[in-house]
Backbone as a chain_set.jsonl record, in Angstrom:
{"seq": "XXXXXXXXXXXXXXXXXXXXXXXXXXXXXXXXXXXXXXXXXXXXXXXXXXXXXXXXXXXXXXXXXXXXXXXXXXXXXXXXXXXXXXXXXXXXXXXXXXXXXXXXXXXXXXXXXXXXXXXXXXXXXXXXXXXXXXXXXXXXXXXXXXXXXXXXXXXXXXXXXXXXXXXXXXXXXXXXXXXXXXXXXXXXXXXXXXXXXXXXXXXXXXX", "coords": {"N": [[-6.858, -9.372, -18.766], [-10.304, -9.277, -19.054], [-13.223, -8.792, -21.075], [-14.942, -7.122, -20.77], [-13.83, -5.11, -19.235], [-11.759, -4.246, -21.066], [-13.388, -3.155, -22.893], [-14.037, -0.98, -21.211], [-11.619, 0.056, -20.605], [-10.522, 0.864, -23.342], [-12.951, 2.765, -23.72], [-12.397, 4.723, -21.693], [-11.237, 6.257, -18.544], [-12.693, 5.381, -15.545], [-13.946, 7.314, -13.123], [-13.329, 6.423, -9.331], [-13.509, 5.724, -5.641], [-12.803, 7.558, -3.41], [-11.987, 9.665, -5.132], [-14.326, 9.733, -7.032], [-16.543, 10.329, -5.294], [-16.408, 12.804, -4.568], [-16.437, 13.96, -7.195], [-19.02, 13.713, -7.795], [-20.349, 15.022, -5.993], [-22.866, 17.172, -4.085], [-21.642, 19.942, -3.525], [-19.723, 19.7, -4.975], [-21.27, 20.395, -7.475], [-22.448, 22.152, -7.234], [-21.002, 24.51, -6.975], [-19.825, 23.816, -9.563], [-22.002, 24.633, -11.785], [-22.943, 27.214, -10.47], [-20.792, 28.56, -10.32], [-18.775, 28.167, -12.077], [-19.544, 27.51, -14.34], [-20.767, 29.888, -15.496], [-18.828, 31.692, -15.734], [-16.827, 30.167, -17.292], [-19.198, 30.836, -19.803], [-19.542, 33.301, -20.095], [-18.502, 35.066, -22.299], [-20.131, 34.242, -24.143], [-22.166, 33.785, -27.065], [-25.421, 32.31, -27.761], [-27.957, 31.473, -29.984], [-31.569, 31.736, -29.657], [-33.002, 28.478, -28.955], [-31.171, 26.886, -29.602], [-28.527, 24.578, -30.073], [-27.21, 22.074, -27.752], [-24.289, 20.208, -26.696], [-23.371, 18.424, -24.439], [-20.471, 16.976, -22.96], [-19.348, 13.848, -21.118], [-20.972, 14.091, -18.78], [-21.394, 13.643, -15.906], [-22.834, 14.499, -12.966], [-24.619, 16.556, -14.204], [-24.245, 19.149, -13.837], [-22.804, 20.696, -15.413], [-24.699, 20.81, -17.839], [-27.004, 21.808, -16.577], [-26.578, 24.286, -15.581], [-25.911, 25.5, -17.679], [-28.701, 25.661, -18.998], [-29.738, 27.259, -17.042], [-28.738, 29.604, -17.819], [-29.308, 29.842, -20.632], [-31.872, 29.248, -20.955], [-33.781, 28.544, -23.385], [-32.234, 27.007, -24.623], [-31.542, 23.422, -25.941], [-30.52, 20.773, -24.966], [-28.005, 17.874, -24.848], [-27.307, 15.752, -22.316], [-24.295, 13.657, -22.125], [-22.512, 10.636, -21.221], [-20.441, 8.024, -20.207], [-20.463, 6.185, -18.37], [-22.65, 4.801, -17.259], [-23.798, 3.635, -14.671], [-24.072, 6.465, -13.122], [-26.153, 8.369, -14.836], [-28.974, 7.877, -13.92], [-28.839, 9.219, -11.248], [-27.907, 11.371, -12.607], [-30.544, 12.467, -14.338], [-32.421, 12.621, -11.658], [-30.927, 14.701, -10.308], [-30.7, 16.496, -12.509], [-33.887, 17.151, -12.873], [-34.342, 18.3, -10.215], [-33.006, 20.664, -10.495], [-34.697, 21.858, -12.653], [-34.149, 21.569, -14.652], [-34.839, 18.973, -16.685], [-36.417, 18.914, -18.658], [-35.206, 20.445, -20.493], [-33.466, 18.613, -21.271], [-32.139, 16.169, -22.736], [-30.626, 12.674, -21.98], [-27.62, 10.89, -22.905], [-25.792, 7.608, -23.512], [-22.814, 7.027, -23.793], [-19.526, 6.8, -25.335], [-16.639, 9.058, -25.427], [-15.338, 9.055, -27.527], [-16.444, 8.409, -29.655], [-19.205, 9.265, -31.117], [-22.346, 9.206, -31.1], [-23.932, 11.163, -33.407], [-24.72, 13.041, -36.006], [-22.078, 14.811, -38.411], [-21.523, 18.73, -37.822], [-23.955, 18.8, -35.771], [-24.534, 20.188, -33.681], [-24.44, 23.409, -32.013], [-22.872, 24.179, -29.867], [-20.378, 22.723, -27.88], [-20.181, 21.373, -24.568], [-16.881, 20.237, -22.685], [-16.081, 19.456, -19.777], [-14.16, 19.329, -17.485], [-13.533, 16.348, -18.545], [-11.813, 15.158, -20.957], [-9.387, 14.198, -20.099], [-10.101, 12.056, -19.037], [-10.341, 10.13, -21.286], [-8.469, 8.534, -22.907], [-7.463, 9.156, -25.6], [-6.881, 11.481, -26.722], [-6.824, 13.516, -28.624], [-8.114, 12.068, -30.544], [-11.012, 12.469, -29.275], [-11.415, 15.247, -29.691], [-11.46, 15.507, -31.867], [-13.876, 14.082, -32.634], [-15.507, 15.91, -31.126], [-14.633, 17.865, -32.727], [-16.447, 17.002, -35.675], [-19.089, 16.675, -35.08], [-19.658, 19.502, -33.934], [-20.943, 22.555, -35.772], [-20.326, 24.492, -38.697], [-17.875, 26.621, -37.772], [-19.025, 26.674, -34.795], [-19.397, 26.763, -31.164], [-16.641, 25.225, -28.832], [-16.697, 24.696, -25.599], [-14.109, 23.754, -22.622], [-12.918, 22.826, -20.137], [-10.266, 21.526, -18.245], [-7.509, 19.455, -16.859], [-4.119, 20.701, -17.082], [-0.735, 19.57, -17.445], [2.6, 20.378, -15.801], [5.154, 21.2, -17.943], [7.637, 20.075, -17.149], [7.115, 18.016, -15.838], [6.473, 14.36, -16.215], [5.296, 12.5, -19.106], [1.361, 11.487, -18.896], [-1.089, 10.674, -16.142], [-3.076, 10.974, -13.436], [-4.13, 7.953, -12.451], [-3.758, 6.667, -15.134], [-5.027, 8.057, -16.215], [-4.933, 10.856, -19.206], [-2.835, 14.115, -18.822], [-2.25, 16.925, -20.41], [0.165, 18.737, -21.382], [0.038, 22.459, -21.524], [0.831, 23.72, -24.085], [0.705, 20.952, -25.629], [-2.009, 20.632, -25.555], [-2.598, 22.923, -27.083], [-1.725, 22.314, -29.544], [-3.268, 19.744, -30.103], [-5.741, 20.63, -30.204], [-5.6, 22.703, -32.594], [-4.908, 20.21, -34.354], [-7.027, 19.334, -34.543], [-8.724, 20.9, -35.666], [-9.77, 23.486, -34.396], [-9.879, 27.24, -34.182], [-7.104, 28.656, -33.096], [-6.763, 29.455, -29.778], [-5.74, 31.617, -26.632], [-5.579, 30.129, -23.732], [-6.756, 30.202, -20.476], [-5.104, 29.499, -17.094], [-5.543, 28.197, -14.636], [-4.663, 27.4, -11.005], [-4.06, 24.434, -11.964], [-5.752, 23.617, -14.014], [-7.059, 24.454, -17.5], [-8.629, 26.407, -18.99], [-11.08, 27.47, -21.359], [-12.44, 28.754, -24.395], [-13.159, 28.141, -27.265], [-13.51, 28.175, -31.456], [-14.998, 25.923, -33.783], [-12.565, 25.61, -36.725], [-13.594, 27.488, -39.865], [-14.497, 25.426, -42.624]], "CA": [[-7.978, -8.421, -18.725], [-11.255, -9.614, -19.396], [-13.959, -8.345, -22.33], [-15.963, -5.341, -20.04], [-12.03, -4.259, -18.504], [-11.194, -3.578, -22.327], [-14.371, -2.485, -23.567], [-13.967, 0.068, -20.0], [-9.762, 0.846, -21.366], [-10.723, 1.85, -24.658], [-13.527, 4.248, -23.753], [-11.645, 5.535, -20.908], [-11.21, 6.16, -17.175], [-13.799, 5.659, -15.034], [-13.703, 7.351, -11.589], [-13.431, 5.294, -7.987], [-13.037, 5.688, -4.325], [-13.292, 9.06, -2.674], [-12.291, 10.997, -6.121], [-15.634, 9.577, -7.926], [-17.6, 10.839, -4.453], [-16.032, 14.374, -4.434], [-16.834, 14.903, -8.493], [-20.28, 13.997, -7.472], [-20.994, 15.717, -5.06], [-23.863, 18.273, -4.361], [-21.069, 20.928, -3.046], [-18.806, 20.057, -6.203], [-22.207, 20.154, -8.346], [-23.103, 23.798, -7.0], [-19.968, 24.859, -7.21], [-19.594, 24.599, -11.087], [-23.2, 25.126, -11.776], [-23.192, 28.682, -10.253], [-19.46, 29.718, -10.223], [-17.406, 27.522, -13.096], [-20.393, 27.882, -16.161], [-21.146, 31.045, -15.562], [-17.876, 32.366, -16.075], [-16.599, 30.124, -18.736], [-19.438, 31.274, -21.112], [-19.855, 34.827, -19.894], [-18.795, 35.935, -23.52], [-20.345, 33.232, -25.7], [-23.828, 33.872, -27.616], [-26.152, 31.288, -28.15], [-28.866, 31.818, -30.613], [-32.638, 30.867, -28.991], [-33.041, 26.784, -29.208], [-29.443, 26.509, -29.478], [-28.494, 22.6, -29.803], [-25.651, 21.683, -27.027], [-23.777, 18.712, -26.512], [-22.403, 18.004, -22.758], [-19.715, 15.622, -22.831], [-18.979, 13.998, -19.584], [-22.23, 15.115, -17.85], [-21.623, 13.063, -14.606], [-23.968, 14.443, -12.474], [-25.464, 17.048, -15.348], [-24.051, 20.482, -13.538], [-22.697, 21.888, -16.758], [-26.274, 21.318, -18.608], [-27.989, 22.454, -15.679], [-25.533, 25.59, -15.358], [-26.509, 26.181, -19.34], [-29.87, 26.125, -18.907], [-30.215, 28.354, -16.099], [-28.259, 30.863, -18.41], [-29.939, 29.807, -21.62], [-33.163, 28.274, -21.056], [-34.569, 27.762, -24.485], [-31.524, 25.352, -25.253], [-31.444, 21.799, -26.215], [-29.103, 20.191, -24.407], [-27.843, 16.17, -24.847], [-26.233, 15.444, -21.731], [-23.567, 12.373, -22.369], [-21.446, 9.808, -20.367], [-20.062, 6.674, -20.838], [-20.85, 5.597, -16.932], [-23.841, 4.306, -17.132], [-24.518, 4.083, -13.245], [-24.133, 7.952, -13.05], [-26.814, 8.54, -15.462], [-30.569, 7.798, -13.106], [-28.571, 10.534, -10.644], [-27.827, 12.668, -13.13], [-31.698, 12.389, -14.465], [-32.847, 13.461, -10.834], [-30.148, 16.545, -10.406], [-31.559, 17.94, -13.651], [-35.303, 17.401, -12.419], [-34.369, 18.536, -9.391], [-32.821, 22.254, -10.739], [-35.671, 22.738, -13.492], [-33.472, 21.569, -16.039], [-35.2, 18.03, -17.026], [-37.654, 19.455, -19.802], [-34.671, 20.636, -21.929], [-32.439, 18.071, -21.064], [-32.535, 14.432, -23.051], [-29.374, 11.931, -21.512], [-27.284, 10.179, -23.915], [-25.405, 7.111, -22.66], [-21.722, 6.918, -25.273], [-18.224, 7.505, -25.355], [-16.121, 10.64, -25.769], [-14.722, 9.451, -28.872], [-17.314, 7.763, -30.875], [-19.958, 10.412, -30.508], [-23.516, 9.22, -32.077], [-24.218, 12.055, -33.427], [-24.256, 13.457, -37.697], [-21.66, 15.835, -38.241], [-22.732, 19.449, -37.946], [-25.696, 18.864, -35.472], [-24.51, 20.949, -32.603], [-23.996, 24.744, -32.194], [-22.199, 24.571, -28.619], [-20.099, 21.612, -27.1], [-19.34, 21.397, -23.375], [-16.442, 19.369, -22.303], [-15.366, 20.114, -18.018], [-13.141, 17.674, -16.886], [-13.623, 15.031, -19.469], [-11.405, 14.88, -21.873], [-8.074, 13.697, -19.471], [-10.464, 10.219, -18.883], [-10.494, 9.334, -22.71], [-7.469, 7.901, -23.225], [-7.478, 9.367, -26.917], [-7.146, 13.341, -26.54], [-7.082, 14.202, -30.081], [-9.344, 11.418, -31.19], [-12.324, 12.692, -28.43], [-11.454, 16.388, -29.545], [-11.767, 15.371, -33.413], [-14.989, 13.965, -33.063], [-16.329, 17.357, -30.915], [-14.786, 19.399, -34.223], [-16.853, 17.235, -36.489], [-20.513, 17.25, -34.371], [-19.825, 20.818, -34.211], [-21.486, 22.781, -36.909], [-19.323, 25.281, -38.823], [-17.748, 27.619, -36.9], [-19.556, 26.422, -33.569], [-18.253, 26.772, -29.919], [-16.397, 24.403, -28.252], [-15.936, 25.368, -24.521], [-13.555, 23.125, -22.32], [-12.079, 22.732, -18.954], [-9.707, 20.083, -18.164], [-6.459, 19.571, -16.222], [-2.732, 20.632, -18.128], [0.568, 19.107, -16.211], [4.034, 21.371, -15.84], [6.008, 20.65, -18.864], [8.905, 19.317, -16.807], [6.501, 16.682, -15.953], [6.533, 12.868, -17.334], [3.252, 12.392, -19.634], [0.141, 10.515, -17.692], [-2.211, 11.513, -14.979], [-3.382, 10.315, -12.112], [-4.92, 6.467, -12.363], [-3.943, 5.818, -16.099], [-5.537, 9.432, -17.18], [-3.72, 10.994, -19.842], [-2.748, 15.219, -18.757], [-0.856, 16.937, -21.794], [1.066, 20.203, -21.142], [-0.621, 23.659, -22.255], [1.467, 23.619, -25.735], [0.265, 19.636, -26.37], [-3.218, 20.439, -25.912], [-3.036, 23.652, -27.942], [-1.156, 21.573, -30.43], [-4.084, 18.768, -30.381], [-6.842, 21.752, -30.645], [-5.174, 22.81, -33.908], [-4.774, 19.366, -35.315], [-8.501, 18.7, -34.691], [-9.164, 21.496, -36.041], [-10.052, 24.647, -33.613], [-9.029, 27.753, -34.03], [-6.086, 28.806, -32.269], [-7.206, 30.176, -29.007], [-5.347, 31.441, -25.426], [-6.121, 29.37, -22.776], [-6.379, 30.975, -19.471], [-4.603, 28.663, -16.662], [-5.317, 28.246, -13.084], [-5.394, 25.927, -10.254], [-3.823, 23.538, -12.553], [-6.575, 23.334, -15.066], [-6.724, 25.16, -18.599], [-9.943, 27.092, -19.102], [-10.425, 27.875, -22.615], [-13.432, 28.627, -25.392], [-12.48, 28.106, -29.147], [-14.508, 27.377, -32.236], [-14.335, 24.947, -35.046], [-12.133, 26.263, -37.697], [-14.358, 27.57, -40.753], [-13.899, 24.639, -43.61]], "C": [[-9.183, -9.026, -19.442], [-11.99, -8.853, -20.467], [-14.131, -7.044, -21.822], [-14.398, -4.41, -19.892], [-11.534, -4.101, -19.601], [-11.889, -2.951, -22.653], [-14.299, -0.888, -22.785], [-12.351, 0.886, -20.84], [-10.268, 1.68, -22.01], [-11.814, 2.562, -24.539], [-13.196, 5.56, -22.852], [-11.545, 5.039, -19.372], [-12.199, 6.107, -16.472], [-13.372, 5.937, -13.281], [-14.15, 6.451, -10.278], [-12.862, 6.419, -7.104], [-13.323, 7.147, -4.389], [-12.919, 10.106, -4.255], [-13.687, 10.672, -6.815], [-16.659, 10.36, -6.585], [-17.267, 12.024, -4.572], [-16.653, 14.955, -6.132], [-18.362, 14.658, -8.436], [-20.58, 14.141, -6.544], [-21.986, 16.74, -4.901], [-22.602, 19.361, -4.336], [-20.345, 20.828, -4.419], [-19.909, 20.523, -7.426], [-22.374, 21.719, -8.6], [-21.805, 24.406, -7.508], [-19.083, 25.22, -8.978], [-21.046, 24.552, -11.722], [-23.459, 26.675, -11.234], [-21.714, 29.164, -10.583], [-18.671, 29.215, -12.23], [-18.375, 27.72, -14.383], [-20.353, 28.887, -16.685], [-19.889, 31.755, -16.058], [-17.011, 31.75, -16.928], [-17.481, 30.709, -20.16], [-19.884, 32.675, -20.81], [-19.51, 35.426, -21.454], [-19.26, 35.272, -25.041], [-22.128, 33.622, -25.644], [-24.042, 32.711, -28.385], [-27.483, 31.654, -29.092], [-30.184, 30.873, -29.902], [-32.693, 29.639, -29.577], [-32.031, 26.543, -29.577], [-29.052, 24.892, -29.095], [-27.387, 22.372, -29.113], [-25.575, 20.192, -26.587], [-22.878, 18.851, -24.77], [-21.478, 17.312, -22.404], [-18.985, 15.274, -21.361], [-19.594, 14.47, -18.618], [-21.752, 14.94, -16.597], [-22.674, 13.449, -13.949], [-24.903, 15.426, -13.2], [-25.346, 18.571, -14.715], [-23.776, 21.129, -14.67], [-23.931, 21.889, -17.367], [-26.832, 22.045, -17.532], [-27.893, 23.665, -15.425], [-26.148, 26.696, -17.412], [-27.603, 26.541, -19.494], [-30.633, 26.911, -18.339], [-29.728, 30.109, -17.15], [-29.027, 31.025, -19.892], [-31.197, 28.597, -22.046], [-34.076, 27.991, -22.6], [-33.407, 26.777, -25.417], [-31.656, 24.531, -25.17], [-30.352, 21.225, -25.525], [-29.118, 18.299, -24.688], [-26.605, 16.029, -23.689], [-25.632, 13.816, -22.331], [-22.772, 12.312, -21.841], [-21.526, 8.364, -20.774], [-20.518, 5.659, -19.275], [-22.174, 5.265, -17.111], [-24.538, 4.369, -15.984], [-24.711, 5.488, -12.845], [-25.647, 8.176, -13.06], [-28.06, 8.528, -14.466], [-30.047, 8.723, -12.632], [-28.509, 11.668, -11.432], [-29.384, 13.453, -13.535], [-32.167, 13.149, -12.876], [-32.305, 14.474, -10.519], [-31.015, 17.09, -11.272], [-32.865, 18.177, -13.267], [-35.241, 18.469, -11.352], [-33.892, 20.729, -8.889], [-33.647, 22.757, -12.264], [-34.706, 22.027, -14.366], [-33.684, 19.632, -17.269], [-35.497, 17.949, -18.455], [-36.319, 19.745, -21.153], [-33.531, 19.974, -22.28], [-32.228, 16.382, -21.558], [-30.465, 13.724, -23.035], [-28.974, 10.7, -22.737], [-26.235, 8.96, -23.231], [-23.812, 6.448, -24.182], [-20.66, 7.451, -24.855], [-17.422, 8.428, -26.374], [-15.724, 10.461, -27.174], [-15.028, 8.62, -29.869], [-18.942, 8.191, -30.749], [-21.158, 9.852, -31.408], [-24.141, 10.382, -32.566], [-23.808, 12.592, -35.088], [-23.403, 14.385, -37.327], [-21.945, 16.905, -38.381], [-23.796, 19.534, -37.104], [-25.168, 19.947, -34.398], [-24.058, 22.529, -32.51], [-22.979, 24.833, -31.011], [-21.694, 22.995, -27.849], [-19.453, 21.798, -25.738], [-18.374, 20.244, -23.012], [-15.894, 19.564, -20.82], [-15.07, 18.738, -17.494], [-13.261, 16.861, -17.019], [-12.708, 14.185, -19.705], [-9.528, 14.423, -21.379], [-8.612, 11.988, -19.45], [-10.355, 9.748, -20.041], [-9.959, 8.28, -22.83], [-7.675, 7.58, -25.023], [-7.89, 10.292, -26.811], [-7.821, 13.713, -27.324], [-8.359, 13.248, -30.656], [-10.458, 12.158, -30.639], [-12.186, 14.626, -28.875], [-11.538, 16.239, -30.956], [-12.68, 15.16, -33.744], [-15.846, 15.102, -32.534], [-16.187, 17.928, -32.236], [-16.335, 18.861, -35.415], [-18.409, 16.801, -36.095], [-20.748, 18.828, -34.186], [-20.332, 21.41, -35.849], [-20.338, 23.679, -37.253], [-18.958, 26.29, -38.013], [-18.783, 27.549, -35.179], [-18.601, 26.333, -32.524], [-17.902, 25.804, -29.348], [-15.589, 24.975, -26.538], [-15.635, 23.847, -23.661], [-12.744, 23.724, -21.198], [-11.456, 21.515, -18.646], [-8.192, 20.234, -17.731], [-5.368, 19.969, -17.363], [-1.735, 20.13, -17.079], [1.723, 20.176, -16.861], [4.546, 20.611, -17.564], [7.197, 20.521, -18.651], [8.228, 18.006, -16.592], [6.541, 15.593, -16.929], [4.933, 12.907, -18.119], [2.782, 11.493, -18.714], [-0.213, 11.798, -17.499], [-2.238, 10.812, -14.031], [-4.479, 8.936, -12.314], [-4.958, 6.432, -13.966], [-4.865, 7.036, -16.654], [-4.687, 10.379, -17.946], [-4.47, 13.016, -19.544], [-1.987, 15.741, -19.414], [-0.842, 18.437, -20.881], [0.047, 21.787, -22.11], [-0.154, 23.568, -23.788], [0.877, 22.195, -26.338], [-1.347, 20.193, -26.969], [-3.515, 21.602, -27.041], [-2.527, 23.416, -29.51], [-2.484, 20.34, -30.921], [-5.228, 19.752, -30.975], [-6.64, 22.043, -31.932], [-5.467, 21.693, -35.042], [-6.028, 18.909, -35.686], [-9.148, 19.337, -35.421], [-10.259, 23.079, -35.513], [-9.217, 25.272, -34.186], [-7.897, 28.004, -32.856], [-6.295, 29.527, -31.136], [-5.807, 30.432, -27.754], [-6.489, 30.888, -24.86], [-5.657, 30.191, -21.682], [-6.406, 29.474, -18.373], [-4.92, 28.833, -15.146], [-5.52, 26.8, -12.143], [-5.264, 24.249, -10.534], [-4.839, 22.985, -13.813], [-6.588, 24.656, -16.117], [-8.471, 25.444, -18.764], [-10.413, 27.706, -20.76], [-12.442, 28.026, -23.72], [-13.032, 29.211, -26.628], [-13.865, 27.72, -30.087], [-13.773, 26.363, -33.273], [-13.932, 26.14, -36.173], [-13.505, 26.098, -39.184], [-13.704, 26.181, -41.916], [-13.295, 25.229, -44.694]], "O": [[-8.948, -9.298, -20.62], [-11.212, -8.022, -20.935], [-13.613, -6.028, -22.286], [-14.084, -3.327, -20.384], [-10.411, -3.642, -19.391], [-11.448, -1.828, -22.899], [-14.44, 0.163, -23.411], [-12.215, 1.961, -21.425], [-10.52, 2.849, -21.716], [-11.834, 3.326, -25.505], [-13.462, 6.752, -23.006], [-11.697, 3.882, -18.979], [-12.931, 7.053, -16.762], [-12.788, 5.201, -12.486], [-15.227, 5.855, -10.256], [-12.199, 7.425, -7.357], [-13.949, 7.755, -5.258], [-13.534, 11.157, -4.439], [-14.2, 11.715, -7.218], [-17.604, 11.013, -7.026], [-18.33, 12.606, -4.788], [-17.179, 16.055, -6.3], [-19.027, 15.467, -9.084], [-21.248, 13.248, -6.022], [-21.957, 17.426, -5.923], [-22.512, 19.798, -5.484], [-20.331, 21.871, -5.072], [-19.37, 21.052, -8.398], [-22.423, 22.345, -9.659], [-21.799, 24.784, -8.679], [-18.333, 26.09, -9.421], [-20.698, 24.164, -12.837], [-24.377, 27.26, -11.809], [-21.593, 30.25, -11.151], [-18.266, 29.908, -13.163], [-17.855, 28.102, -15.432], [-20.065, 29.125, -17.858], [-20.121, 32.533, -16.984], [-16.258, 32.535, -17.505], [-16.945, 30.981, -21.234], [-20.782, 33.09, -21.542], [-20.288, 36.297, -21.844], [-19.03, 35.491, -26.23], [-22.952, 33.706, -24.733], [-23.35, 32.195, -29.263], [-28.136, 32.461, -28.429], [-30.055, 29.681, -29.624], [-32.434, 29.609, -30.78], [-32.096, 25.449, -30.138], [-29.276, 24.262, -28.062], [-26.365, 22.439, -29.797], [-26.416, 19.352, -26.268], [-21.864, 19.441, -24.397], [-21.622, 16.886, -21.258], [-18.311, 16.034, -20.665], [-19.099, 15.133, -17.707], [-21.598, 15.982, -15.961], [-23.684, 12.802, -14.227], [-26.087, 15.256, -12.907], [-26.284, 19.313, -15.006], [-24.446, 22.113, -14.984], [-24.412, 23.013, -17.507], [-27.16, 23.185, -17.862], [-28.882, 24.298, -15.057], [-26.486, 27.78, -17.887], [-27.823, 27.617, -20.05], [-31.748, 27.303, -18.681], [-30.229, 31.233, -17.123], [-29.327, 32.144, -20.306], [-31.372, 27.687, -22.857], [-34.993, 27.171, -22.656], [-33.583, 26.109, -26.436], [-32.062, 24.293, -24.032], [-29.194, 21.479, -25.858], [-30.149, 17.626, -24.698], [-25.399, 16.128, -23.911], [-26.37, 12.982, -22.856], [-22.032, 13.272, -21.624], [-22.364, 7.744, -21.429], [-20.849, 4.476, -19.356], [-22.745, 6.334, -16.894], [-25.634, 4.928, -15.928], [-25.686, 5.659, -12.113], [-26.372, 8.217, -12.066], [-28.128, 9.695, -14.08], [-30.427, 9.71, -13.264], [-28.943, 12.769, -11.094], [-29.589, 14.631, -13.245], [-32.265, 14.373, -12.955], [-33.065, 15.429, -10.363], [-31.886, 17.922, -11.018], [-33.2, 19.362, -13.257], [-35.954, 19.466, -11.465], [-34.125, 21.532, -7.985], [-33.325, 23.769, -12.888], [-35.111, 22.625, -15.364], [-32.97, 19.261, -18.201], [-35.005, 17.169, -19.27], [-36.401, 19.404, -22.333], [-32.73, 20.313, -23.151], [-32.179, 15.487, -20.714], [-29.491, 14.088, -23.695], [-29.732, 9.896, -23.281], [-25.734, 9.411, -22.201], [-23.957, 5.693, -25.144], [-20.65, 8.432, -24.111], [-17.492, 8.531, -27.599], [-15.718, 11.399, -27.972], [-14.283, 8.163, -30.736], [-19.774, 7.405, -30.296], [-20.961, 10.045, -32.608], [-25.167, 10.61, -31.924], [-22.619, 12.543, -35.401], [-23.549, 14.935, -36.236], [-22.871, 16.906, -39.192], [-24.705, 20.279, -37.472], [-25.922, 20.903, -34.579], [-23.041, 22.728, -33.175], [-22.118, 25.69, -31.208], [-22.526, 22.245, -27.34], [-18.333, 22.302, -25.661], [-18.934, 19.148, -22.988], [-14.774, 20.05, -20.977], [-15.564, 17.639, -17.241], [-13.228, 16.081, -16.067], [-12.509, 13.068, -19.228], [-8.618, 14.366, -22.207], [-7.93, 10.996, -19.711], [-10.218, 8.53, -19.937], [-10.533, 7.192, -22.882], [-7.901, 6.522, -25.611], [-9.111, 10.439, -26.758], [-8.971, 14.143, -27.235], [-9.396, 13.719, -31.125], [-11.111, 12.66, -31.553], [-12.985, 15.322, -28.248], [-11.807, 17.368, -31.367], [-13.031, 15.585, -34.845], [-16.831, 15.419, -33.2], [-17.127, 18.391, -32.882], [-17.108, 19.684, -35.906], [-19.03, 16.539, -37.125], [-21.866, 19.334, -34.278], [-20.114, 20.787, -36.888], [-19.416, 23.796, -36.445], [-19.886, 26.906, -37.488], [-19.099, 28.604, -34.628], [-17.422, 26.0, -32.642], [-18.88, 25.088, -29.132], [-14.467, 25.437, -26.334], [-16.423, 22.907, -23.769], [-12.088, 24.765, -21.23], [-12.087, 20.465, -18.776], [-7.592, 21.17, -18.26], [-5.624, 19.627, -18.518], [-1.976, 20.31, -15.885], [1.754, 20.644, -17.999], [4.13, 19.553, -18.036], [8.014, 20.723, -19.549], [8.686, 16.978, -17.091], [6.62, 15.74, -18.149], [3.828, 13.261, -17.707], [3.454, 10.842, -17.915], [-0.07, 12.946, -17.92], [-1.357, 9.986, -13.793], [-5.689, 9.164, -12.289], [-6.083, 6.188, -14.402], [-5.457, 6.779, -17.703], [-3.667, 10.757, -17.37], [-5.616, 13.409, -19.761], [-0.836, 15.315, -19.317], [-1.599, 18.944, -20.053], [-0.426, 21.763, -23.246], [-1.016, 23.307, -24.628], [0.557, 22.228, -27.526], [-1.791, 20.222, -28.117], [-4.44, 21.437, -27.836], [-2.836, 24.131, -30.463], [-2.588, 20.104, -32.125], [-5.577, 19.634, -32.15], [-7.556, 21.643, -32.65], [-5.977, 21.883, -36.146], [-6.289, 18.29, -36.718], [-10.119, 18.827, -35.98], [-11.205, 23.551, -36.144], [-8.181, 24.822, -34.673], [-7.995, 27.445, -31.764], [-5.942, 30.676, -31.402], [-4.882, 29.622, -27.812], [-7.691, 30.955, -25.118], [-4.581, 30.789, -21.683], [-7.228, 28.568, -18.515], [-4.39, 29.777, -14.56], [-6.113, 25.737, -12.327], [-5.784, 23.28, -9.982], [-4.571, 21.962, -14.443], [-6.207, 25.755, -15.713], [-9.333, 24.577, -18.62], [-9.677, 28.62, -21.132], [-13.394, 27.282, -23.484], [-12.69, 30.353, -26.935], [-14.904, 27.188, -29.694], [-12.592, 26.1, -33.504], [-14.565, 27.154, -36.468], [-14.133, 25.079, -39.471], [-12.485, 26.019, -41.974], [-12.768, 24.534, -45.562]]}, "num_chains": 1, "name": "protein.A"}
C-alpha cells in the first residue's frame, strides 16, 4: 500500500462506483434535505446564530436542510473527500444556503476545531466510513459545548451478524453503538431503528 492508500485507510472509507453516484445524487440530496432533517430535528432547539458542525457533508444536504429550518445558523460543513467539496459549494449556492455555510476540508476523527465551539453536531451516514467509531464520536463529544446536541444517522447490523460493513466500513449492532455513545460520553439515549439505520439525537453528558 502506498503513502495516499494509508493516509486514505486511516481517515476512512471513501465511496466508489454506483454507491458514491446514488449518495450524491440530486434525488438522494432532496430526499434528506426535505424528508430525513426535518424529522430528525423536529424536537431540537437551536438558539439564533447557533454554531453547527456537519460531519460528512458530501454534497451539503444536511447543512442545507438546517438552514432552511434555522436560517440564522452557522454552519461548518466537513469532509475528508476533497473532490466532493466544489459540488458541495454549488448545491449550497444553489438552495440559498452558501452565505451561512463556510466548507471545511478534515477527517472525522481529528476534528480542527477547540473544544466547546459547537452547539449542534450533524453526523448522517458518516460515522460507519471512519474506521474508528468511538474515536470520531469522542472527538464530536469534545467540539461539542456542554451539554450540546449531537444528532446522528448511520447504519446498525443484526446482532447475529459478523462485525464489518460493506467495502471495509465498520457497522456495530444497536447495543455497540449505544455502548460507544456512553463511552464517549453522550447521554444515554433510545435510538429509533428503521430501514436498517439507527436514528437517534443525544447530548454531551454535562462534565
Amino acid at each position: 500500500m502506498n503513502h495516499a492508500m494509508e493516509r486514505k485507510a486511516e481517515h476512512g472509507v471513501l465511496m466508489r462506483g454506483l454507491g458514491r453516484w446514488f449518495v450524491y445524487s440530486r434525488p438522494r440530496a432532496w430526499l434528506g434535505m426535505a424528508v430525513e432533517v426535518p424529522r430528525l430535528l423536529r424536537n431540537v432547539e437551536l438558539a439564533p446564530g447557533a454554531r453547527c458542525l456537519d460531519i460528512a457533508t458530501g454534497l451539503g444536504w444536511a447543512s442545507a436542510g438546517l438552514l432552511r429550518r434555522d436560517p440564522s445558523a452557522r454552519v461548518v460543513a466537513l469532509d475528508y473527500d476533497e473532490s466532493i467539496l466544489p459540488r458541495t459549494r454549488e448545491y449550497l449556492a444553489a438552495h440559498g444556503a452558501a452565505r451561512g455555510t463556510a466548507l471545511c476540508r478534515a477527517g472525522g476523527k481529528r476534528l480542527p476545531f477547540r473544544a466547546g465551539s459547537f452547539d449542534l453536531v450533524l453526523c448522517l451516514y458518516g460515522l460507519h466510513h471512519f474506521r474508528g467509531y468511538l474515536d470520531a464520536l469522542r472527538e464530536i463529544a469534545r467540539v461539542l459545548k456542554p451539554s450540546g446536541t449531537f444528532a446522528l444517522i448511520d447504519p446498525v447490523r443484526s446482532a447475529g451478524k459478523p462485525p464489518g460493513g460493506h467495502h471495509g466500513t465498520e457497522v456495530p449492532t444497536i447495543a455497540e453503538l449505544d455502548r460507544m455513545l456512553r463511552e464517549a460520553g453522550f447521554v444515554p439515549t433510545p435510538a429509533r431503528v428503521s430501514m436498517g439505520s439507527a436514528k437517534m439525537v443525544t447530548r454531551r453528558a454535562a462534565s
